[in-house]
C-alpha positions as CSV (number, residue, x, y, z in Angstrom):
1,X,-9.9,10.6,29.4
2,X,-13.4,9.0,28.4
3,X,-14.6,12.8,29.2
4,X,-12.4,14.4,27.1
5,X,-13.4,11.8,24.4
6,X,-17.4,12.2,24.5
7,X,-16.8,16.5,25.2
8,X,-14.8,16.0,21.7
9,X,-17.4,13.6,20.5
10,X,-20.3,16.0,21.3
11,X,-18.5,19.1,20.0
12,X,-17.9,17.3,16.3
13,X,-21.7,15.9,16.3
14,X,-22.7,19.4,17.0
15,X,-20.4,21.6,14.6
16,X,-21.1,18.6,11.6
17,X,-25.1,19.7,12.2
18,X,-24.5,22.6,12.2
19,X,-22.8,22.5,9.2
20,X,-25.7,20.6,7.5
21,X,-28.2,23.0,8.7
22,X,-26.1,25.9,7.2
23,X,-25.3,24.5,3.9
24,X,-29.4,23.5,3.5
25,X,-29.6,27.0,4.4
26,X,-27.0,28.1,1.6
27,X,-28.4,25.8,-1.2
28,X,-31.9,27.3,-1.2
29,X,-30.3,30.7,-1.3
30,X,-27.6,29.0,-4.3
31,X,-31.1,27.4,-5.9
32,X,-33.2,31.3,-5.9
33,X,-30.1,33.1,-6.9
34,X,-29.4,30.7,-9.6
35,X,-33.1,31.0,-11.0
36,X,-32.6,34.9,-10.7
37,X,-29.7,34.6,-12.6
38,X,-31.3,32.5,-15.8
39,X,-34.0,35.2,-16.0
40,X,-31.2,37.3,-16.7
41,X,-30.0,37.4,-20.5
42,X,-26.4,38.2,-21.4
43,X,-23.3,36.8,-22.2
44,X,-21.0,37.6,-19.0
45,X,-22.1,38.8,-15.6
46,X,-21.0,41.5,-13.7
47,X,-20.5,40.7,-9.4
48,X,-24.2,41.2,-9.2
49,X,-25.2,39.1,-11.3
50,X,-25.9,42.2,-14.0
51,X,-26.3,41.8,-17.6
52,X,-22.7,43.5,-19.1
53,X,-23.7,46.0,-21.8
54,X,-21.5,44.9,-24.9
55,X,-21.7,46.3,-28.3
56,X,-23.4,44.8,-31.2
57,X,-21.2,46.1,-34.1
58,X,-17.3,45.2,-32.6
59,X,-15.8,41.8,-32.0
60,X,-15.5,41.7,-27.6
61,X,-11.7,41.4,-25.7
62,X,-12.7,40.0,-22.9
63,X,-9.6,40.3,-20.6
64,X,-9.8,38.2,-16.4
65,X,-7.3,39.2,-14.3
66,X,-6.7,39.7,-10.9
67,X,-5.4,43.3,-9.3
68,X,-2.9,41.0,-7.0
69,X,-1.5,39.1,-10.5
70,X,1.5,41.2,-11.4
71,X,1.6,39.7,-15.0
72,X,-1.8,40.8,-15.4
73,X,-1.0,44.9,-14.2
74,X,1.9,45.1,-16.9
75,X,-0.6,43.4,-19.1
76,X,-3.3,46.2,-19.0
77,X,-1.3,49.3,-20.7
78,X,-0.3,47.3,-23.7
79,X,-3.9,45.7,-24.3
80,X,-5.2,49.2,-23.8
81,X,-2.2,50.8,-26.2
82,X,-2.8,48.2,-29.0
83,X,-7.1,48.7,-29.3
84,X,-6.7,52.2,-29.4
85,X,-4.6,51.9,-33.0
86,X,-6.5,52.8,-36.0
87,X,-6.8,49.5,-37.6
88,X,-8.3,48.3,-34.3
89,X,-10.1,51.2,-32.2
90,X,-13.4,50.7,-34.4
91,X,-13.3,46.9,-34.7
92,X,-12.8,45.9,-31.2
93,X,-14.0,46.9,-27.3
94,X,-11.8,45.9,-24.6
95,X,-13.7,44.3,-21.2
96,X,-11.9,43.4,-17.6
97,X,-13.4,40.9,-15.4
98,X,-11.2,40.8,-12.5
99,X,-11.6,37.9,-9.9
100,X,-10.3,39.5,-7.2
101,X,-12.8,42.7,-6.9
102,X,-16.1,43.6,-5.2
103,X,-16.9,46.7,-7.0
104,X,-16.9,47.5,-10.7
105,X,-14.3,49.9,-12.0
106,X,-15.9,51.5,-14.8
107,X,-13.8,54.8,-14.8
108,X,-11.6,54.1,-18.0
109,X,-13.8,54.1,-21.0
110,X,-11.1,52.3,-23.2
111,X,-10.9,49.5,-20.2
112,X,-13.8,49.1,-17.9
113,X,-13.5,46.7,-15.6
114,X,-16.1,44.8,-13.7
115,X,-16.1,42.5,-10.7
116,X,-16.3,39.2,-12.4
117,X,-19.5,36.6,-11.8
118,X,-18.7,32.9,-11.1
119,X,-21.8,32.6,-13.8
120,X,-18.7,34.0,-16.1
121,X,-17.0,30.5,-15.5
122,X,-19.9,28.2,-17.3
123,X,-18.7,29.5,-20.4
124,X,-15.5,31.1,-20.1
125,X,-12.5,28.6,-18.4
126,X,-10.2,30.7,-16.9
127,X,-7.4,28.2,-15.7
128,X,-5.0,31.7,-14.8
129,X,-4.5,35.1,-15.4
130,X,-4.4,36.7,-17.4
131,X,-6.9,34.5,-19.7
132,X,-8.1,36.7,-22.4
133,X,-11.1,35.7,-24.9
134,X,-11.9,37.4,-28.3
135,X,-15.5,37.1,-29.1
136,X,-18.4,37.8,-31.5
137,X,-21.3,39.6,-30.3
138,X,-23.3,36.9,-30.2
139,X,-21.0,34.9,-27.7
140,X,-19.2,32.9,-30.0
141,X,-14.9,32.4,-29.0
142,X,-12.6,33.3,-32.1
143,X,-9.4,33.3,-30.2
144,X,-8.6,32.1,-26.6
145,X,-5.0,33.4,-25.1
146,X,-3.6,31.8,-22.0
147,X,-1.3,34.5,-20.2
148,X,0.3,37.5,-20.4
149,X,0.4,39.5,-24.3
150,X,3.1,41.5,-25.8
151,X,1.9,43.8,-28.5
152,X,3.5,41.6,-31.4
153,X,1.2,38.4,-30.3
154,X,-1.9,41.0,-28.9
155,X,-1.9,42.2,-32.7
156,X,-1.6,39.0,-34.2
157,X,-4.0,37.8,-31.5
158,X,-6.3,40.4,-32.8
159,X,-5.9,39.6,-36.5
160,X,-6.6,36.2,-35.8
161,X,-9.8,36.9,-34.8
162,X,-11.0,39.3,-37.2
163,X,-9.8,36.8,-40.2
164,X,-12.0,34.0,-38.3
165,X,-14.9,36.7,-37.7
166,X,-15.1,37.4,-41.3
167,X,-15.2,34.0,-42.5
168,X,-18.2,33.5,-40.3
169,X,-19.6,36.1,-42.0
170,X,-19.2,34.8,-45.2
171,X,-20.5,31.5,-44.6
172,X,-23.6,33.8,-42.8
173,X,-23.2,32.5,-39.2
């Protein structure tokens, strides 16, 4: 029994330093990556830590969903229905972030969607998806939506924000 004990014993000491010596490892890797990544100017991230190109002249939908989040792939067809409409399509671009991907999916030129950064999290909380954000160009959050849109509360979503972006103009911010 006292063998079984100290082969246990020995076993834990070794996998705990192991585990020490790996996660020194990881945390000068973390450290270099992290520095990288501040170099780096943008306002969301791409897998790869990339810069996302985003217009200067249209307010930003920034949609994060997952491909497994069901609520999120019925989601997609009305977000991409609604920004197409004429008092929208020259306003507003619509971006995907989706948590669950390795590759970007930049195919659909209405929807591109890119394999989301945990840099993306500093700014943007994403407690579920679908979490949508409407933005400025410079960053700034008009309108924050928690869950899945219809296309009643997408366009009054969307109205919200471009009321709110224009009295930021006004004021000159």
């Amino acid at each position: 029994m006292k063998r079984l004990i100290y082969r246990f014993l020995l076993f834990f000491s070794l996998g705990v330093f192991a585990g020490l010596l790996l996660t020194t490892i990881g945390c000068k890797n973390k450290e270099t990556g992290e520095a990288q990544l501040k170099n780096k100017k943008g306002i969301l991230f791409d897998k790869q830590g990339n810069p996302i190109p985003l217009p200067k002249d249209k307010l930003i939908v920034v949609n994060f969903f997952a491909y497994s989040c069901s609520s999120c792939m019925r989601e997609m067809p009305t977000l991409k229905k609604i920004i197409q409409e004429p008092k929208y399509k020259d306003k507003f671009v619509l971006i995907g972030l989706a948590l669950d991907a390795t590759k970007n999916d930049l195919s659909d030129p209405v929807f591109p969607k890119y394999a989301n950064h945990n840099r993306n999290f500093l700014f943007f909380q994403v407690p579920g998806t679908p979490t949508t954000y409407i933005i400025t160009p410079k960053g700034k959050k008009l309108v924050i939506i928690y869950g899945a849109v219809t296309e009643k509360s997408f366009r009054k979503f969307l109205d919200e924000a471009l009321e709110k972006y224009k009295k930021l103009q006004s004021q000159g911010a």
